[in-house]
Each structure stands twice: as C-alpha cells, then as structure tokens.
N, CA, C, O and CB atoms as a CASP TS submission, in Angstrom:
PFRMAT TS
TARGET T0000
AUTHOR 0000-0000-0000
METHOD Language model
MODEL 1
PARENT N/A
ATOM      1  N   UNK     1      29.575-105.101  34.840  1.00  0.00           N
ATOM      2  CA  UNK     1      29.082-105.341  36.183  1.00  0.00           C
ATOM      3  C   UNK     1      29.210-104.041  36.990  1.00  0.00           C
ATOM      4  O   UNK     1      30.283-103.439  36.937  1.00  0.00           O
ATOM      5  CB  UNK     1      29.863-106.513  36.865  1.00  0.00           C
ATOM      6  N   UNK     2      28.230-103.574  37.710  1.00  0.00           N
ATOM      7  CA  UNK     2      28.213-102.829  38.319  1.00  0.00           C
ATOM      8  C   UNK     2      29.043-102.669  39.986  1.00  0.00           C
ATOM      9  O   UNK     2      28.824-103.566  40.800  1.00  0.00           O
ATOM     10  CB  UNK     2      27.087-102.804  38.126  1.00  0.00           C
ATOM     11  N   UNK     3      29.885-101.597  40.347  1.00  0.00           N
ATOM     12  CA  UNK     3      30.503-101.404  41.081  1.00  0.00           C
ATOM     13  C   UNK     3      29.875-100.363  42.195  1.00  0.00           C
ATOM     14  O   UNK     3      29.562 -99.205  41.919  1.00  0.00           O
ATOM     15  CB  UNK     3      31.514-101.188  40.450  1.00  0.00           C
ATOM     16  N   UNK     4      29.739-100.970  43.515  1.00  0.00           N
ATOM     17  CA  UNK     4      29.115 -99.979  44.777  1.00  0.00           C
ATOM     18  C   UNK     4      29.861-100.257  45.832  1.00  0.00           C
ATOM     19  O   UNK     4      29.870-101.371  46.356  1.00  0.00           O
ATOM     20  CB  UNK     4      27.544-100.199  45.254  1.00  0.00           C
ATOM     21  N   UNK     5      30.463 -99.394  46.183  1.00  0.00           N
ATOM     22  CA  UNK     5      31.397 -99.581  47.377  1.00  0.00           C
ATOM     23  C   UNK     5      30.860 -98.241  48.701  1.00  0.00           C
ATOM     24  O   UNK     5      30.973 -97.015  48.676  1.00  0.00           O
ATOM     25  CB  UNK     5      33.294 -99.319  46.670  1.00  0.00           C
ATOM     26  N   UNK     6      30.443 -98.907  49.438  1.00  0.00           N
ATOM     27  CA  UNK     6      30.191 -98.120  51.030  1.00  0.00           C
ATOM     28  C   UNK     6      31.461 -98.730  52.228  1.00  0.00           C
ATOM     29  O   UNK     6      32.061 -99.780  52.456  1.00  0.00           O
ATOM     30  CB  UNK     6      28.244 -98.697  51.780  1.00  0.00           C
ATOM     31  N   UNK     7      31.378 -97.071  52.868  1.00  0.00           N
ATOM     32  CA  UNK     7      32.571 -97.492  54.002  1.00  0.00           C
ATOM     33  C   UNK     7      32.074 -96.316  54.939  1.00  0.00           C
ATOM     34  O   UNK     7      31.966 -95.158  54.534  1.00  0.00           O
ATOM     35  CB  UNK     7      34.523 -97.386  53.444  1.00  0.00           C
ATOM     36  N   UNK     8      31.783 -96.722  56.227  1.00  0.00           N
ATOM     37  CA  UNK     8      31.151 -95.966  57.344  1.00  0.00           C
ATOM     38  C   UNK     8      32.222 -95.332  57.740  1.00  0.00           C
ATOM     39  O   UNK     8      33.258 -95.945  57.998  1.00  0.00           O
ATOM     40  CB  UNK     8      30.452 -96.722  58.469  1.00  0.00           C
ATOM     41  N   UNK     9      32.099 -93.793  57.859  1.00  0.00           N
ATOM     42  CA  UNK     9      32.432 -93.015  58.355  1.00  0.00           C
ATOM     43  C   UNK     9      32.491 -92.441  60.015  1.00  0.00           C
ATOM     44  O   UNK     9      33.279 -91.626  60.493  1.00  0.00           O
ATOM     45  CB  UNK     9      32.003 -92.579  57.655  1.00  0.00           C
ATOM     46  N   UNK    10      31.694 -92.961  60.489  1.00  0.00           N
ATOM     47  CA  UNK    10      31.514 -92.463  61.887  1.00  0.00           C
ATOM     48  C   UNK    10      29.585 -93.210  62.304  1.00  0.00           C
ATOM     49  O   UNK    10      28.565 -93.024  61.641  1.00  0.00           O
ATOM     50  CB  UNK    10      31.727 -90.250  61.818  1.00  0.00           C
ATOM     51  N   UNK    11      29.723 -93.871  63.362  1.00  0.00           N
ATOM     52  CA  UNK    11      28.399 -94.032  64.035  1.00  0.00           C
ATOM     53  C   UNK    11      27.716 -93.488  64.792  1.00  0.00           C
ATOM     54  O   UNK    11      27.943 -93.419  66.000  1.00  0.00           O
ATOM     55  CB  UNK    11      28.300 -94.734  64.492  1.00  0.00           C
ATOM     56  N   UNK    12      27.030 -93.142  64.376  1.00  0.00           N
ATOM     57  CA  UNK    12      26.099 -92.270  65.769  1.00  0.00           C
ATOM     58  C   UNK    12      25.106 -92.744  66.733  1.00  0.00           C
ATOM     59  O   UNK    12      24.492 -93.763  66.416  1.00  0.00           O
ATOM     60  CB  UNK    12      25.233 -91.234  65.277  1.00  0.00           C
ATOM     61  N   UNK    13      24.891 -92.298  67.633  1.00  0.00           N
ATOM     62  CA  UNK    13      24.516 -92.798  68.920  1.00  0.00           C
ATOM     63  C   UNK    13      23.465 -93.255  68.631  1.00  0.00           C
ATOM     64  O   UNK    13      23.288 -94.452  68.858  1.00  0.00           O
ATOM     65  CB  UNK    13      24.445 -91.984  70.014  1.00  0.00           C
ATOM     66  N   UNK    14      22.424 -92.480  68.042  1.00  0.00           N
ATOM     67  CA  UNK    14      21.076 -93.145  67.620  1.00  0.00           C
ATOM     68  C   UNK    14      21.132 -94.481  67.232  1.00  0.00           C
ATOM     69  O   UNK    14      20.312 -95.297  67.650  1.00  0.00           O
ATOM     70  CB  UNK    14      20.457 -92.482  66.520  1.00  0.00           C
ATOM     71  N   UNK    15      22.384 -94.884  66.167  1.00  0.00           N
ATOM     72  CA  UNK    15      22.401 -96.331  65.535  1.00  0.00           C
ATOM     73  C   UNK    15      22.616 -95.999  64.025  1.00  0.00           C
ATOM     74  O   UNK    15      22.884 -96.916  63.249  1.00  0.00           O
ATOM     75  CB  UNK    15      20.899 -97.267  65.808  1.00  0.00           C
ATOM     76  N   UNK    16      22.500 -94.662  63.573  1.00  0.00           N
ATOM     77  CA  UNK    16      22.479 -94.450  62.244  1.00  0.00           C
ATOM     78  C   UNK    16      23.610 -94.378  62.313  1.00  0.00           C
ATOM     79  O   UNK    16      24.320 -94.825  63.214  1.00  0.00           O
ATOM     80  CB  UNK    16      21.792 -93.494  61.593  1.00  0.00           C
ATOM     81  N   UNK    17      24.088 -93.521  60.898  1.00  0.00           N
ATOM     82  CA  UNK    17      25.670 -93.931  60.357  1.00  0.00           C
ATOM     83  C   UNK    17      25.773 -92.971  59.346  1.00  0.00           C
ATOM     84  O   UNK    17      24.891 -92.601  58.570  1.00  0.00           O
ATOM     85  CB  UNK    17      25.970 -95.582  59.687  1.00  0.00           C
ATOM     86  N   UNK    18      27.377 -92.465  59.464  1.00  0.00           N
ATOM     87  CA  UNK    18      27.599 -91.296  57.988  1.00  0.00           C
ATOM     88  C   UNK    18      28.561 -92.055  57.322  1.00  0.00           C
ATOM     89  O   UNK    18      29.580 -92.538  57.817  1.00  0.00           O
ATOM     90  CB  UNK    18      28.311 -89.481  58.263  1.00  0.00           C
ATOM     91  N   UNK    19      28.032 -92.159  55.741  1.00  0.00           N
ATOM     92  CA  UNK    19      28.889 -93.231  55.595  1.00  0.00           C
ATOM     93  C   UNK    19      28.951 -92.451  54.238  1.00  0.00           C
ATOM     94  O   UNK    19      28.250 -91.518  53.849  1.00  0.00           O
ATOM     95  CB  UNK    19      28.429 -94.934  55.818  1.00  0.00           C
ATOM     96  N   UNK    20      30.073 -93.153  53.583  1.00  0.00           N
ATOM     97  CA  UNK    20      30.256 -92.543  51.698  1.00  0.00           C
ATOM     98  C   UNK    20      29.805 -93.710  51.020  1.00  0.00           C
ATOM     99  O   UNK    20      29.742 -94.881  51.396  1.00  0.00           O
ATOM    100  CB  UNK    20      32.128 -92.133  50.957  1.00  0.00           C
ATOM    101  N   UNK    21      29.508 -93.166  49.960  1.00  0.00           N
ATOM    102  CA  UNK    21      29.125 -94.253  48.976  1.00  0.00           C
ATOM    103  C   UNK    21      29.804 -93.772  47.177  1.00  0.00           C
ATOM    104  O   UNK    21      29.572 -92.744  46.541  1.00  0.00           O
ATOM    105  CB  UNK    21      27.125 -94.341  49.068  1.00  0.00           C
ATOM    106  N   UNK    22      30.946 -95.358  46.668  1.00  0.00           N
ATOM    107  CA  UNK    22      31.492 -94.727  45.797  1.00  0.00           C
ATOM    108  C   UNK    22      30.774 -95.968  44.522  1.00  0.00           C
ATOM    109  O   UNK    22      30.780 -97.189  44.679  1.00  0.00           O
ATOM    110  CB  UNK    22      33.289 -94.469  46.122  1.00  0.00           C
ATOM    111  N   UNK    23      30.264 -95.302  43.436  1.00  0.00           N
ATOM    112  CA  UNK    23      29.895 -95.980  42.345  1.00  0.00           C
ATOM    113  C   UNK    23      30.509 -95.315  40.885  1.00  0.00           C
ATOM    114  O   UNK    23      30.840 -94.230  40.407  1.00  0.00           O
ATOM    115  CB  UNK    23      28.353 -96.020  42.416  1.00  0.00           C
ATOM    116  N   UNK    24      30.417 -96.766  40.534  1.00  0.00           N
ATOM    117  CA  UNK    24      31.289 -97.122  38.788  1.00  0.00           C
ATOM    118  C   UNK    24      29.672 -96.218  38.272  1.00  0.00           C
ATOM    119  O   UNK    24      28.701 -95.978  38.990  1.00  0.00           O
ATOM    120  CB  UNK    24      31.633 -99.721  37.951  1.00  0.00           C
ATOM    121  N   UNK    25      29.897 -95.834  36.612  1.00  0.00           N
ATOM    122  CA  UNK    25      28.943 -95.032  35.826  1.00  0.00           C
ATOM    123  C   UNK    25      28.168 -95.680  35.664  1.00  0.00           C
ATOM    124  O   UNK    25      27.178 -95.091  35.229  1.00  0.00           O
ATOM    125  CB  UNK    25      29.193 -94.491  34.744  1.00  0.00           C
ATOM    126  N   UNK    26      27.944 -97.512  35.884  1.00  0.00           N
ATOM    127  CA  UNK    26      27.409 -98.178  35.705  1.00  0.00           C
ATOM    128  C   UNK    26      25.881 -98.329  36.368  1.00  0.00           C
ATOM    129  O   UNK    26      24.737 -98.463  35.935  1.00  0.00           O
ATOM    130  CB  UNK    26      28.204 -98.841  35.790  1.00  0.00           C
ATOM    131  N   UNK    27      26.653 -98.213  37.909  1.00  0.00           N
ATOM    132  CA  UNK    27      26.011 -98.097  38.985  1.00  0.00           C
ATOM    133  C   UNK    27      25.326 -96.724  39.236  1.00  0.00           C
ATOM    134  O   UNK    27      24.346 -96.640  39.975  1.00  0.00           O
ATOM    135  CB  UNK    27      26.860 -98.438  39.927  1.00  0.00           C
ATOM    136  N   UNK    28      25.959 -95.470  38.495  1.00  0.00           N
ATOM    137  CA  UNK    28      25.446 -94.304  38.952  1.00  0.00           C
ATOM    138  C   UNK    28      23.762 -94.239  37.890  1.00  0.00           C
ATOM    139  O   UNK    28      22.642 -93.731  37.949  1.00  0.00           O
ATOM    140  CB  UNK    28      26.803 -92.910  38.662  1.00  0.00           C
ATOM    141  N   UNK    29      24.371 -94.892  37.235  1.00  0.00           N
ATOM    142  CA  UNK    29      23.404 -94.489  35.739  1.00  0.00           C
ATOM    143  C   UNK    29      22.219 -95.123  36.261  1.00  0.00           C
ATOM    144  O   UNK    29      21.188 -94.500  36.517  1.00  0.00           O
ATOM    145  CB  UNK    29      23.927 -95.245  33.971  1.00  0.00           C
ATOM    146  N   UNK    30      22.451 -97.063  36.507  1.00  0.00           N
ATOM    147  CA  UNK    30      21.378 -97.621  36.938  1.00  0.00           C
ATOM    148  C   UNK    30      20.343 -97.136  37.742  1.00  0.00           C
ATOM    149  O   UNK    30      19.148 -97.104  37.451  1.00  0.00           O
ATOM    150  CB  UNK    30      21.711 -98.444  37.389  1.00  0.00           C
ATOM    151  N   UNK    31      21.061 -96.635  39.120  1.00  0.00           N
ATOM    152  CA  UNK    31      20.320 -95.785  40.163  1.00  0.00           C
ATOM    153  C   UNK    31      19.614 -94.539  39.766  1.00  0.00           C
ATOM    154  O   UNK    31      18.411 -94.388  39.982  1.00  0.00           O
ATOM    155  CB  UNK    31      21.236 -95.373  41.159  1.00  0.00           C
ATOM    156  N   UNK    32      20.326 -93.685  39.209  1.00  0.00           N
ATOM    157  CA  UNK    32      19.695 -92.280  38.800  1.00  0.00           C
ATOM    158  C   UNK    32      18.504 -92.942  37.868  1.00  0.00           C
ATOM    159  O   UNK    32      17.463 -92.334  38.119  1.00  0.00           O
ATOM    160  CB  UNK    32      20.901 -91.066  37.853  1.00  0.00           C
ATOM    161  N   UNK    33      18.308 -93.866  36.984  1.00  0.00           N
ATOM    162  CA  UNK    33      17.218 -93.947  36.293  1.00  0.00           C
ATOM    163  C   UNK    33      15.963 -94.814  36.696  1.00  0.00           C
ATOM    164  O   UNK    33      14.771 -94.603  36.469  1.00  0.00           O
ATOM    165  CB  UNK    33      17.645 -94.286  35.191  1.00  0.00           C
ATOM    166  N   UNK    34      16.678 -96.013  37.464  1.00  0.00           N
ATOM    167  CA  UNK    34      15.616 -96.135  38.599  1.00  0.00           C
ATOM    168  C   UNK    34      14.838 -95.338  39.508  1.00  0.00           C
ATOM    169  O   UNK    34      13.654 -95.545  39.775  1.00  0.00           O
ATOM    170  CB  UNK    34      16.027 -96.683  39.301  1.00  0.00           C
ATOM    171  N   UNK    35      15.758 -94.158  40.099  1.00  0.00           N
ATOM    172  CA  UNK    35      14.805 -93.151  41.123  1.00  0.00           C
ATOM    173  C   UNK    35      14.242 -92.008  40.424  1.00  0.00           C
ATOM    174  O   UNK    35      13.555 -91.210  41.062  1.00  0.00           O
ATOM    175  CB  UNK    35      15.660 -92.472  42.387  1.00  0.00           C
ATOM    176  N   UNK    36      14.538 -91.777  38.705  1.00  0.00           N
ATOM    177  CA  UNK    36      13.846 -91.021  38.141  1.00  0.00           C
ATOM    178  C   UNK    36      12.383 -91.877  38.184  1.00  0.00           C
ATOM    179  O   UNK    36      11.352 -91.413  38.670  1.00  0.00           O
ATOM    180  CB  UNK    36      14.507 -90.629  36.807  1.00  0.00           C
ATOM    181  N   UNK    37      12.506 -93.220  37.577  1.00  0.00           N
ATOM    182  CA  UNK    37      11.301 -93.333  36.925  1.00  0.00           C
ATOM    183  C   UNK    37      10.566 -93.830  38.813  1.00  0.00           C
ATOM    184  O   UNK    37       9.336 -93.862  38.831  1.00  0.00           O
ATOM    185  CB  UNK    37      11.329 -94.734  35.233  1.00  0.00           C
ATOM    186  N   UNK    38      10.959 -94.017  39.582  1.00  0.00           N
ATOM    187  CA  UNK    38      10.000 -94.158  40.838  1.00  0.00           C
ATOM    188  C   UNK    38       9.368 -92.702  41.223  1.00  0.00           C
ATOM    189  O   UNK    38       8.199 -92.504  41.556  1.00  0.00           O
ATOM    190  CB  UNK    38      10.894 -94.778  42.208  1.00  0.00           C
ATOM    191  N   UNK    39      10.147 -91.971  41.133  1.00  0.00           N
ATOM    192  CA  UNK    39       9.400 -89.993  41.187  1.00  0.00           C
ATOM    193  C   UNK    39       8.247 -90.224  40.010  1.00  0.00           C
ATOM    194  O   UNK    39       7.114 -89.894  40.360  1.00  0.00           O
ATOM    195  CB  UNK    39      10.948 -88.196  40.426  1.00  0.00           C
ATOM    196  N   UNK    40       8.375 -90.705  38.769  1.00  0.00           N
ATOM    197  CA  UNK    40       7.570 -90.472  37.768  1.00  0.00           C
ATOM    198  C   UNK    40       6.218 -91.214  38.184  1.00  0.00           C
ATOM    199  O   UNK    40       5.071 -90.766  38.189  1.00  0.00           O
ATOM    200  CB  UNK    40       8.219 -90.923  36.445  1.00  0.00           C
ATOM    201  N   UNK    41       6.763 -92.669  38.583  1.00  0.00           N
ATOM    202  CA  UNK    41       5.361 -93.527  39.037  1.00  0.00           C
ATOM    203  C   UNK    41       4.672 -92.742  40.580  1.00  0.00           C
ATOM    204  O   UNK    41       3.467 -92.544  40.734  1.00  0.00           O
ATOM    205  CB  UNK    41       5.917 -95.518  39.449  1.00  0.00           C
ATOM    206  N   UNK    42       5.281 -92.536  41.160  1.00  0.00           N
ATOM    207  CA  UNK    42       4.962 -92.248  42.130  1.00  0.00           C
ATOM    208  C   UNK    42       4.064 -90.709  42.327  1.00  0.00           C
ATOM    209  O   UNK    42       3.333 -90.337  43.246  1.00  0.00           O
ATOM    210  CB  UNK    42       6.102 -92.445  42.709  1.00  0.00           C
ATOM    211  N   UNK    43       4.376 -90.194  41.355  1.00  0.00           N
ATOM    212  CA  UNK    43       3.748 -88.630  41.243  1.00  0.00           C
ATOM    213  C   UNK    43       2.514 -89.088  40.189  1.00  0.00           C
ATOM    214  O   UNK    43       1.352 -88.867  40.529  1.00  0.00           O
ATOM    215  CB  UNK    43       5.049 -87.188  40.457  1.00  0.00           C
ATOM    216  N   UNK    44       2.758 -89.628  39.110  1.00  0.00           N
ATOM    217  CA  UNK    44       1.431 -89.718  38.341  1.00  0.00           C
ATOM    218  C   UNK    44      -0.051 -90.782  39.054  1.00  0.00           C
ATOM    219  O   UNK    44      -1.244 -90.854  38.758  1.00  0.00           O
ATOM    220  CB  UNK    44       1.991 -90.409  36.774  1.00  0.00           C
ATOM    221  N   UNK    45       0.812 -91.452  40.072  1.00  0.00           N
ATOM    222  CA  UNK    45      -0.789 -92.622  40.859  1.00  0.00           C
ATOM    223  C   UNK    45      -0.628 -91.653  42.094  1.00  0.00           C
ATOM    224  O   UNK    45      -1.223 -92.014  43.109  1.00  0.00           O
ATOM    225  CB  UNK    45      -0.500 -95.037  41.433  1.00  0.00           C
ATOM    226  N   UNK    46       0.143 -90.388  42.164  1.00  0.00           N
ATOM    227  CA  UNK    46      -0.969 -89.454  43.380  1.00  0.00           C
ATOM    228  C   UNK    46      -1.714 -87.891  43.002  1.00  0.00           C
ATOM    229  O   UNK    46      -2.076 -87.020  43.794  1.00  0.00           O
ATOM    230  CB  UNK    46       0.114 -88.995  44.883  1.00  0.00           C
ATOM    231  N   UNK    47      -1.782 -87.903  41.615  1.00  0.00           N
ATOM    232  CA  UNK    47      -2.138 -87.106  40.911  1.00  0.00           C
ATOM    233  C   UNK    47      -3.470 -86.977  40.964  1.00  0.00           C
ATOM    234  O   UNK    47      -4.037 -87.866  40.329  1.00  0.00           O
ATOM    235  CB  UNK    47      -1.698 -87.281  39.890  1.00  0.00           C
ATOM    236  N   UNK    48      -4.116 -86.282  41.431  1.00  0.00           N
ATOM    237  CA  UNK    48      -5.797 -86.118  41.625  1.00  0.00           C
ATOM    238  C   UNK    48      -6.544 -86.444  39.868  1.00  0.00           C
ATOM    239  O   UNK    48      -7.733 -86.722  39.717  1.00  0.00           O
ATOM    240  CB  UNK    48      -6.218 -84.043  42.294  1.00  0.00           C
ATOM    241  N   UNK    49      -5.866 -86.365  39.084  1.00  0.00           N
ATOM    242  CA  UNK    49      -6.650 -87.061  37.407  1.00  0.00           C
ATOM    243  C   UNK    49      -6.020 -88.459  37.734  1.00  0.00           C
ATOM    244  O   UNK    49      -6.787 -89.176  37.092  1.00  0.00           O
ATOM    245  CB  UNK    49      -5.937 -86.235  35.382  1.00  0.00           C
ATOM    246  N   UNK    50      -5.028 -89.394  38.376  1.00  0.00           N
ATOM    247  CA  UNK    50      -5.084 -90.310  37.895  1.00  0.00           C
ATOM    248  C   UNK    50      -6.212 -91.216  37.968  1.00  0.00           C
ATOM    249  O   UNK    50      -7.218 -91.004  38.647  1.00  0.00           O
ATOM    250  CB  UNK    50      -4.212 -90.658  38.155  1.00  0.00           C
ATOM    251  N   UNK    51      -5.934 -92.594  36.986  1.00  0.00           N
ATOM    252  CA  UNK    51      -7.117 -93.448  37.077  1.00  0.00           C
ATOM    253  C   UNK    51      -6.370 -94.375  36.772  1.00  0.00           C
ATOM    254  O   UNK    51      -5.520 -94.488  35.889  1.00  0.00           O
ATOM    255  CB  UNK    51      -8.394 -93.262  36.283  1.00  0.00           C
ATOM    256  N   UNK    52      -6.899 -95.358  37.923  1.00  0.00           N
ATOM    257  CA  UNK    52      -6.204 -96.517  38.012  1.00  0.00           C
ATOM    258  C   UNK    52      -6.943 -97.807  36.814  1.00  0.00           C
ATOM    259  O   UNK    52      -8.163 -97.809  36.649  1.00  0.00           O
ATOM    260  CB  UNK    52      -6.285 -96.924  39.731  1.00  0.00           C
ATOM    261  N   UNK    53      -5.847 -99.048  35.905  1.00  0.00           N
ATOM    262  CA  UNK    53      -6.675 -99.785  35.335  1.00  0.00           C
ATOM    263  C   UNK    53      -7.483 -99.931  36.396  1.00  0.00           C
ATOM    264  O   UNK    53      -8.020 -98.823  36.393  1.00  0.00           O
ATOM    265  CB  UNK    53      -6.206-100.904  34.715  1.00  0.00           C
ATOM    266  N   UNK    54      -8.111-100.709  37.610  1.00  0.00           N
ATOM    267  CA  UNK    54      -9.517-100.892  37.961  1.00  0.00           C
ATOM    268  C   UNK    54     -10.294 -99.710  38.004  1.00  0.00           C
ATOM    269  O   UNK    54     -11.491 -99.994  38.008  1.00  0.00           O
ATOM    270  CB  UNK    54      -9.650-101.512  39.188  1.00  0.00           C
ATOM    271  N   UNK    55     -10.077 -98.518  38.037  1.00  0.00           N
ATOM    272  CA  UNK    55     -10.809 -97.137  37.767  1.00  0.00           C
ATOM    273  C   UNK    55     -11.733 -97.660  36.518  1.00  0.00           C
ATOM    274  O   UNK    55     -12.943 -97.750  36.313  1.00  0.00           O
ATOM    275  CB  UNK    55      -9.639 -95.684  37.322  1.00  0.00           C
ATOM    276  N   UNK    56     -10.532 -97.958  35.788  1.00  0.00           N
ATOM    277  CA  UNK    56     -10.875 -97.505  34.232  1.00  0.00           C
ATOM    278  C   UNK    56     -11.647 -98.775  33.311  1.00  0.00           C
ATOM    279  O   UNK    56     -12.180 -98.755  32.202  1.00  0.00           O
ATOM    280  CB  UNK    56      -9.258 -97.078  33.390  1.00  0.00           C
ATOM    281  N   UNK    57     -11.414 -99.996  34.433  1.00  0.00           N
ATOM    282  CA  UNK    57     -12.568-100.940  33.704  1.00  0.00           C
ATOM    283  C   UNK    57     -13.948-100.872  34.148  1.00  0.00           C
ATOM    284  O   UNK    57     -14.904-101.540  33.754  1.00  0.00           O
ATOM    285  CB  UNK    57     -12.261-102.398  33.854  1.00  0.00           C
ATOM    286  N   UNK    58     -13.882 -99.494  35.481  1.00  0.00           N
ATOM    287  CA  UNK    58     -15.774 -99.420  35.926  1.00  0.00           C
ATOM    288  C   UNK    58     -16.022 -98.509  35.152  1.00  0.00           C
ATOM    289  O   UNK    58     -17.216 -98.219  35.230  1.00  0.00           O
ATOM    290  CB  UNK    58     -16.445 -98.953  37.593  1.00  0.00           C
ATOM    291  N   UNK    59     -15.274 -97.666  34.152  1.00  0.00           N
ATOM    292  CA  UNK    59     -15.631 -96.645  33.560  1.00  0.00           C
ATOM    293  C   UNK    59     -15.880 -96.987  32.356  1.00  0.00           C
ATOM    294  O   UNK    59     -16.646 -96.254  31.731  1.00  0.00           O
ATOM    295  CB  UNK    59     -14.865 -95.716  33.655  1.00  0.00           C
ATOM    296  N   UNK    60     -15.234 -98.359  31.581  1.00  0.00           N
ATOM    297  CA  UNK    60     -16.195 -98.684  30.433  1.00  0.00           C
ATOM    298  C   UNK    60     -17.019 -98.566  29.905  1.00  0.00           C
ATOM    299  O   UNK    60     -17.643 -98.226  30.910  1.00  0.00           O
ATOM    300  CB  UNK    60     -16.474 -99.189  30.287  1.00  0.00           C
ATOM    301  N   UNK    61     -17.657 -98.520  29.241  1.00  0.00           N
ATOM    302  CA  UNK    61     -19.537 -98.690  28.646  1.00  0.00           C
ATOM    303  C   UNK    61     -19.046 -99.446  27.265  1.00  0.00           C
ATOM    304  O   UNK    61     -18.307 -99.313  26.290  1.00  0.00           O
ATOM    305  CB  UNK    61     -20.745 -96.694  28.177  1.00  0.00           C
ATOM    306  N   UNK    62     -20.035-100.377  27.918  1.00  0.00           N
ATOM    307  CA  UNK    62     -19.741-101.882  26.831  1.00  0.00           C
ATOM    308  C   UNK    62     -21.655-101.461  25.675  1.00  0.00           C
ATOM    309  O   UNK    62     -22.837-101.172  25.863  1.00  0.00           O
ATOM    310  CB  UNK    62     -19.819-104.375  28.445  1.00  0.00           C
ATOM    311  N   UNK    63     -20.800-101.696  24.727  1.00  0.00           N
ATOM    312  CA  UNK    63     -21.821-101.262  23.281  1.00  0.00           C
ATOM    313  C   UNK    63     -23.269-102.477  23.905  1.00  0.00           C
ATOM    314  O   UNK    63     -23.175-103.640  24.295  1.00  0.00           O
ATOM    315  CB  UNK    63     -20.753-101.951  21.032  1.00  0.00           C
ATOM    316  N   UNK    64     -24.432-101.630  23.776  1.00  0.00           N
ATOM    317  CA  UNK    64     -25.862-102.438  23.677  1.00  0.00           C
ATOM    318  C   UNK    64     -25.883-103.138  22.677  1.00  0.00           C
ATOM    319  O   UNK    64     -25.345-102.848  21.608  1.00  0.00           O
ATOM    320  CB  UNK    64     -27.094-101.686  23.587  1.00  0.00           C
ATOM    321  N   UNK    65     -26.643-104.352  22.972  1.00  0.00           N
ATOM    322  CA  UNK    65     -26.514-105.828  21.633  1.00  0.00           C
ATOM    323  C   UNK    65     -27.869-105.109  20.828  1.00  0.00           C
ATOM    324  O   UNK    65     -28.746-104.588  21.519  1.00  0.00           O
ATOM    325  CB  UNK    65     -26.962-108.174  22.418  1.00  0.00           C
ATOM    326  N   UNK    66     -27.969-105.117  19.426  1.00  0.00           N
ATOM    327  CA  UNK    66     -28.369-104.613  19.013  1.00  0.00           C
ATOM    328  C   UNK    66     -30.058-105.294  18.579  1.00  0.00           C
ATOM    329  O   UNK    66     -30.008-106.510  18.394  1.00  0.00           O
ATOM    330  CB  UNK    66     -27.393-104.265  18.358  1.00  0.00           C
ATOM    331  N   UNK    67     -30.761-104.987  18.493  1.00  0.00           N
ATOM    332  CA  UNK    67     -32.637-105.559  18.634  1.00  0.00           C
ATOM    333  C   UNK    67     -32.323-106.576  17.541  1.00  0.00           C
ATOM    334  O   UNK    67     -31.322-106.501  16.828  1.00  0.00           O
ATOM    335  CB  UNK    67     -34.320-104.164  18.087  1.00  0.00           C
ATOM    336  N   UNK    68     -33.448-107.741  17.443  1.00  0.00           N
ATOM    337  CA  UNK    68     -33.478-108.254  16.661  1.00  0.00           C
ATOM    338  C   UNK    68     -34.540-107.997  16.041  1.00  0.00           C
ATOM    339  O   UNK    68     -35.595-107.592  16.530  1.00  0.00           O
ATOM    340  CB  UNK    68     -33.224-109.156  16.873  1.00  0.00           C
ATOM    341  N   UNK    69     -34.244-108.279  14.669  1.00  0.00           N
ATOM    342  CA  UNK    69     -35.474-107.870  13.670  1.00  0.00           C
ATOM    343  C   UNK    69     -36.583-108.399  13.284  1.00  0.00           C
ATOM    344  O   UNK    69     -36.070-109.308  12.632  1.00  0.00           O
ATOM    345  CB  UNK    69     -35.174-107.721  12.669  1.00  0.00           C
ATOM    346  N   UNK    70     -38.064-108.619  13.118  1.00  0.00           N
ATOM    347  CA  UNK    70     -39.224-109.456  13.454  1.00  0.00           C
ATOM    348  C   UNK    70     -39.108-109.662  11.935  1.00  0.00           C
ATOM    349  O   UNK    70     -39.904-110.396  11.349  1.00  0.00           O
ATOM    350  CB  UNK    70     -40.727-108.815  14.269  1.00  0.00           C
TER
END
C-alpha cells in the first residue's frame, strides 16, 4: 500500500500553501511513472504528425468491389 503524507508548512495570503510532501518508493515510483507517461501522451497528440484514430479512419481507402464477369 502506498504511503503519502503532506503537512503545510506555512500559508500564504493568496490562499496557497508551502507544504512538504513525504512518500514510501511505492508512492514515488507510482507517481514518477504516471507523470512520465502523461508528458509522453501529452507531447505525442500535440505533435504536428500526430493522427488521431478519427484522423485515421477518414484516411482509409477501403479496396473497390471488384466487376463482375458477363
């Protein structure tokens, strides 16, 4: 089971907050590989080549039915 422990440090006037944050390897690992792979999704669908599946089902070309023979 994963372990995340936060404890505010000081509030600031705005409403925000400096706070620490302490995690088990469990928790560090989970996170670090979650926000790797969101950089990964997130950079390849704003990539000027990407193509989205609906891109890529108008880009099909479905085979012509072939003549029939007299």
């Amino acid at each position: 089971m994963m372990e995340i422990k936060c404890k505010m440090i000081k509030e600031l006037p705005d409403g925000s907050a400096i706070i620490t944050v302490d995690l088990d390897e469990d928790a560090k690992e989970f996170l670090i590989g979650e926000g790797f792979l969101t950089v990964v999704k997130r950079s390849l669908t704003s990539s000027e080549s990407y193509i989205s599946p609906a891109d890529q089902k108008k880009l099909e070309v479905k085979p012509k039915a072939k003549a029939k023979k007299k």
